[in-house]
Kinemage of the C-alpha trace (Angstrom):
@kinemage 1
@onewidth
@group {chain A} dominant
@subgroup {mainchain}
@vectorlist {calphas} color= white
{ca unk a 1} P 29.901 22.613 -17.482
{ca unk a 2} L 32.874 22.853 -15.063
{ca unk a 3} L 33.978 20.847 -13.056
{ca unk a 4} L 33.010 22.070 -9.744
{ca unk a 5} L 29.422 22.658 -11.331
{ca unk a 6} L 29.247 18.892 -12.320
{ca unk a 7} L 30.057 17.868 -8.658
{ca unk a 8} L 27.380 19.978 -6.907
{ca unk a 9} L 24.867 18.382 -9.806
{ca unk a 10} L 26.188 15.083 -8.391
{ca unk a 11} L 25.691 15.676 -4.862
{ca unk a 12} L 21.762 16.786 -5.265
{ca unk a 13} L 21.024 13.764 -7.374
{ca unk a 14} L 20.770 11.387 -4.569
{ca unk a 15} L 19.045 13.206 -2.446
{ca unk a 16} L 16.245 14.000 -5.154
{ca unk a 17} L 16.511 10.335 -5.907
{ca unk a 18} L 15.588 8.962 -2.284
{ca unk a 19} L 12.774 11.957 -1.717
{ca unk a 20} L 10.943 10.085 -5.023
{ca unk a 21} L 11.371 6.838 -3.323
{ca unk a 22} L 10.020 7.778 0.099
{ca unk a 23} L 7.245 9.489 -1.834
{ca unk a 24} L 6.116 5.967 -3.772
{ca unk a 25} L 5.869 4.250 -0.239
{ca unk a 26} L 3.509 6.888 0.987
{ca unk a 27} L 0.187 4.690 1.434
{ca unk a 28} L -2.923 5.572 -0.718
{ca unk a 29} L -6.644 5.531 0.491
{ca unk a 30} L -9.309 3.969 -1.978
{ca unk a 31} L -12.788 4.089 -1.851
{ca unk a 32} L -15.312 1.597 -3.352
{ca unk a 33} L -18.938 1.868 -3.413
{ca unk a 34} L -21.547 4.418 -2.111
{ca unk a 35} L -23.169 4.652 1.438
{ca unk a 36} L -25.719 7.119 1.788
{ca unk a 37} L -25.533 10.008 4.719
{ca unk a 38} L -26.827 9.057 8.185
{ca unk a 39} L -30.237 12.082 7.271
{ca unk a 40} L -31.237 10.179 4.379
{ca unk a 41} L -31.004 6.552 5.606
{ca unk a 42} L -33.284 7.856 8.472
{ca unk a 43} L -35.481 8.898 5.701
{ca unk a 44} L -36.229 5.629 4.689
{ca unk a 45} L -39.517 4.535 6.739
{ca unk a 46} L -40.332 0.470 6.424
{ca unk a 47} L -44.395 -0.089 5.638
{ca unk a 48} L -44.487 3.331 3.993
{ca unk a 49} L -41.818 3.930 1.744
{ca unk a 50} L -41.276 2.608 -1.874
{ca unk a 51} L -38.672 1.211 -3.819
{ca unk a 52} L -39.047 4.323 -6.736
{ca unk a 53} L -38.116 6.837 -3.496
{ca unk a 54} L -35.347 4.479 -2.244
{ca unk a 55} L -33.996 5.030 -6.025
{ca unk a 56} L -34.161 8.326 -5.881
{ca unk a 57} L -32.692 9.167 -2.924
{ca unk a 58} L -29.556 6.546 -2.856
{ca unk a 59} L -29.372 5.729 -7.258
{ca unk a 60} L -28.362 1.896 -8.128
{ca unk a 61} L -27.813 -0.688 -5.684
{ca unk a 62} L -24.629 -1.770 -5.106
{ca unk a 63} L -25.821 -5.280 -5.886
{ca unk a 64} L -29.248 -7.088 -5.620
{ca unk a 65} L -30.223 -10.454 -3.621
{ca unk a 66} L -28.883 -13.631 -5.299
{ca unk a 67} L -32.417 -15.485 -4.846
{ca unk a 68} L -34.790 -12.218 -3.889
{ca unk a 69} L -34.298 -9.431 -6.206
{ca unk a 70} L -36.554 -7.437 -3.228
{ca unk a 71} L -33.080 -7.144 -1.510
{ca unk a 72} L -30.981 -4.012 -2.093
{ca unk a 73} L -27.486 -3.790 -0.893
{ca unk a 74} L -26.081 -0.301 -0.828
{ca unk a 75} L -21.673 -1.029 -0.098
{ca unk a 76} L -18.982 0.716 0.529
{ca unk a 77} L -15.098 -0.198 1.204
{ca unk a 78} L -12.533 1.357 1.988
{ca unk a 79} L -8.694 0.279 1.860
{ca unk a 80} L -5.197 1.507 2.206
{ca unk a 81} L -2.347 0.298 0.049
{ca unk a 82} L 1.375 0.378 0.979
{ca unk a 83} L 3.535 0.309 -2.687
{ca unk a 84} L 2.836 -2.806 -4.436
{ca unk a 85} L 1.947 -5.056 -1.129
{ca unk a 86} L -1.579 -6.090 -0.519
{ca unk a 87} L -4.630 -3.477 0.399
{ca unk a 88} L -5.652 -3.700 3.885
{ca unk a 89} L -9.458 -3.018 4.680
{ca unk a 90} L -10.223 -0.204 6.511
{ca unk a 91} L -13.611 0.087 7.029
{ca unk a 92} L -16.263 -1.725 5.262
{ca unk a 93} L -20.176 -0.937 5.474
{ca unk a 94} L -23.415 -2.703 4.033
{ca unk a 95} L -27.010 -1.638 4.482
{ca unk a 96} L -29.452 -3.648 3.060
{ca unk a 97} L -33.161 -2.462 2.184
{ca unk a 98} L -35.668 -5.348 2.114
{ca unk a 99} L -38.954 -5.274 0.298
{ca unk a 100} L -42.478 -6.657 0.219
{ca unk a 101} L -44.095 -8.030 -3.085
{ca unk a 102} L -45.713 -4.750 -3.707
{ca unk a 103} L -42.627 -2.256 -3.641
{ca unk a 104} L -42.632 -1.232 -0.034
{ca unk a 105} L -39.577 -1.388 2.382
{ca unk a 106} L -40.102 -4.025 4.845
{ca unk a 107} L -36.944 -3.619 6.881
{ca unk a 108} L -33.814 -1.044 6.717
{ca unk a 109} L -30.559 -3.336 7.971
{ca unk a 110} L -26.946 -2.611 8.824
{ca unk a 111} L -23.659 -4.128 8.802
{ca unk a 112} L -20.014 -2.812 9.275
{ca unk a 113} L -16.351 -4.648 9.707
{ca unk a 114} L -17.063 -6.009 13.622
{ca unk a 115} L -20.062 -7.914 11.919
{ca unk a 116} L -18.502 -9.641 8.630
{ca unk a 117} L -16.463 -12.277 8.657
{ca unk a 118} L -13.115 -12.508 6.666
{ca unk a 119} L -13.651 -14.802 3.272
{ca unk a 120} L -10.717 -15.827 1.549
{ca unk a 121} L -11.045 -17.128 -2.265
{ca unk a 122} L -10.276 -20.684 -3.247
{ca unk a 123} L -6.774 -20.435 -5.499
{ca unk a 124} L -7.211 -23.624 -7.063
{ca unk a 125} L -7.081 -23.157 -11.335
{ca unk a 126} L -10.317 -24.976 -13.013
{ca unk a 127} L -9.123 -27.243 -16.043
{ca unk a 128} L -10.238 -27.045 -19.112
{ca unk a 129} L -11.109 -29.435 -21.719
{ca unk a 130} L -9.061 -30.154 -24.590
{ca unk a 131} L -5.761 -29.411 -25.488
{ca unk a 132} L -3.772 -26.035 -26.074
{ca unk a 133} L -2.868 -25.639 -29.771
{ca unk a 134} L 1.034 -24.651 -30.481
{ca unk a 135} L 1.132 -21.410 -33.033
{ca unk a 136} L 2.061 -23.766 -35.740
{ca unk a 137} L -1.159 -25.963 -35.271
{ca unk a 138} L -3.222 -22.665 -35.473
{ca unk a 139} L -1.979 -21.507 -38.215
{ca unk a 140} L -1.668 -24.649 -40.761
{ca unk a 141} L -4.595 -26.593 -38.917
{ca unk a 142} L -7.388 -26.065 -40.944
{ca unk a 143} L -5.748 -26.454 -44.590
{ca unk a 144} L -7.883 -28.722 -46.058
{ca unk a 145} L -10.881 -28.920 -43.893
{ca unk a 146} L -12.800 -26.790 -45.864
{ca unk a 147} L -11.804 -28.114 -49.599
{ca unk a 148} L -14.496 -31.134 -48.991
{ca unk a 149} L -15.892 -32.994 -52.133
{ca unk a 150} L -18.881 -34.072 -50.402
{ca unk a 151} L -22.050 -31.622 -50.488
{ca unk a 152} L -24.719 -31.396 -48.098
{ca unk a 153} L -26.972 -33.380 -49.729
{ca unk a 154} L -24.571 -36.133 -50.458
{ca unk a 155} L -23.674 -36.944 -46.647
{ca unk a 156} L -25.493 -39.735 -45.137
{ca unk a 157} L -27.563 -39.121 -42.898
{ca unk a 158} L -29.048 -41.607 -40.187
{ca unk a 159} L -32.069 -43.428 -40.443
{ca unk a 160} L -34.779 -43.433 -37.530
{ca unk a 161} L -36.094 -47.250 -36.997
């Protein structure tokens, strides 16, 4: 390669190099979860329809009452992310389908970001017990804990009064 050749490579290079960049801080859209359409929510009649149509039409719940498993939430998220900096919430919807003891949809519900209410985690780190073994205490810690002289029969063993 000439000379002249090896400076025009040179002056694309850069250029090339700063399109990839702008392209990896182009946000990205991500959706969690499933919301059914608007026709077959309306579907869904309380006092007359049953949980075995409610699975049929919408699949799985999204998750299932804590305390009342005759609580179906059906959720769906969605959030843009800038690079490597934190997702922002875009939209977030919940319906929840609530029924009787008998299988039969009590109440259809509703819920989307003007009704929840931000919850941020606790970032506090829960101890453990006991104490972290250094590689050389795994390795060489048991030698000799299983070479015992005692059998089973010949441990003591304690006496009810």
């Amino acid at each position: 390669m000439n000379r002249a050749n090896a400076v025009r490579l040179r002056s694309w290079i850069g250029p090339i190099f700063g399109l990839a960049l702008l392209g990896a801080c182009v946000p990205t859209q991500d959706t969690r979860g499933y919301m059914p359409d608007e026709e077959t929510i309306v579907q869904i009649k309380p006092g007359t329809t049953t949980k075995d149509k409610v699975y049929d039409l919408f699949g799985s719940p999204s998750s299932m009452g804590t305390f009342d498993q005759n609580v179906w939430y059906y959720i769906e998220k969605r959030t843009e992310q800038v690079a490597f900096y934190t997702p922002k919430t875009l939209d977030q919807r919940v319906l929840a389908i609530e029924f009787d003891k008998a299988g039969t949809v009590t109440a259809v519900r509703r819920w989307g970001m003007k009704d929840g209410q931000p919850v941020e985690p606790v970032a506090r780190i829960t101890e453990t017990r006991g104490r972290e073994l250094g590689f050389l205490e795994q390795v060489f810690g048991n030698i000799g804990r299983f070479n015992s002289t005692k059998t089973p029969s010949s441990i003591p063993r304690p006496t009810s009064n």
